[in-house]
C-alpha positions as CSV (number, residue, x, y, z in Angstrom):
1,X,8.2,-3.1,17.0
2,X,10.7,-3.2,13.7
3,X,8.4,-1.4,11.9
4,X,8.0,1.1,14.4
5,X,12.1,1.2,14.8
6,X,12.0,1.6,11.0
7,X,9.8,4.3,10.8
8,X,11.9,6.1,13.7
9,X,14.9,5.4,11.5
10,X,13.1,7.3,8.6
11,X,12.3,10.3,10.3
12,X,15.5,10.7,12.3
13,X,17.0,10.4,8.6
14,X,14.8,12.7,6.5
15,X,15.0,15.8,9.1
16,X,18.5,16.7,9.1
17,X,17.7,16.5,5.0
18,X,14.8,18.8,5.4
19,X,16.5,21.1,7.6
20,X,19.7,21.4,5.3
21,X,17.4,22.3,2.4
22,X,15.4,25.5,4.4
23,X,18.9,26.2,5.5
24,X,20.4,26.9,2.0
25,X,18.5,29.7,0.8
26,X,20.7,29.2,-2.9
27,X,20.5,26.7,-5.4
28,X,23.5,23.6,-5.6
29,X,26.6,25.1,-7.3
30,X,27.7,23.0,-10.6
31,X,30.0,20.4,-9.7
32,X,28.1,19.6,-6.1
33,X,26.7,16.0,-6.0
34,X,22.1,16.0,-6.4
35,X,20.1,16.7,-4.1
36,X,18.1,13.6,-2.3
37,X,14.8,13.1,-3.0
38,X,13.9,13.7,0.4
39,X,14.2,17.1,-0.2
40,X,11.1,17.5,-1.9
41,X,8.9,15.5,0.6
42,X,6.2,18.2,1.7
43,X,6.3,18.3,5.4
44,X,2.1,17.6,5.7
45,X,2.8,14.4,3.6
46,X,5.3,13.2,6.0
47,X,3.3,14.2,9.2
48,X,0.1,12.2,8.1
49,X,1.9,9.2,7.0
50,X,3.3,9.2,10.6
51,X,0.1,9.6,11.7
52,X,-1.5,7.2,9.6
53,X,1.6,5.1,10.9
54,X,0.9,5.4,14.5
55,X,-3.1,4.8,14.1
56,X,-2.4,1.2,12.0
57,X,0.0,0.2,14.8
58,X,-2.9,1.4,17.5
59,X,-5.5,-0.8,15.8
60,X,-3.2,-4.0,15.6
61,X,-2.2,-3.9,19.1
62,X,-5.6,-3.2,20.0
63,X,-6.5,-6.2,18.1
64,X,-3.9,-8.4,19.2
65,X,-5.5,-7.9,22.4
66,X,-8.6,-8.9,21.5
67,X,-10.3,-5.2,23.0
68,X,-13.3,-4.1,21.2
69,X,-14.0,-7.2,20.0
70,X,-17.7,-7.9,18.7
């Protein structure tokens, strides 16, 4: 469960960053503060680490419970 909460906690952080960056159509004016790297994370990179995320949590729950077991 915390590294499901975590990985919530990621996403909830990195889309208000995407969303700000396909909102501003300009470039950052000299004297604004960097960018974050999240910027630049390409959204299909993000999607299938969730994925990849939710499968890996799958599989140890389903092993936890001992289904599918040999």
């Amino acid at each position: 469960m915390p590294v499901a909460l975590l990985g919530f906690t990621m996403l909830a952080r990195w889309l208000p960053v995407h969303r700000a960056r396909t909102a501003a159509a300009t470039g950052a004016a000299a004297g604004q503060q960097p960018e974050p790297a999240e910027r630049y994370f390409p959204v299909p990179v993000v999607a299938g680490h969730g994925l990849f995320a939710v499968v890996t949590v799958v599989l140890v729950l389903l092993t936890a419970l001992k289904i599918g077991g040999s």
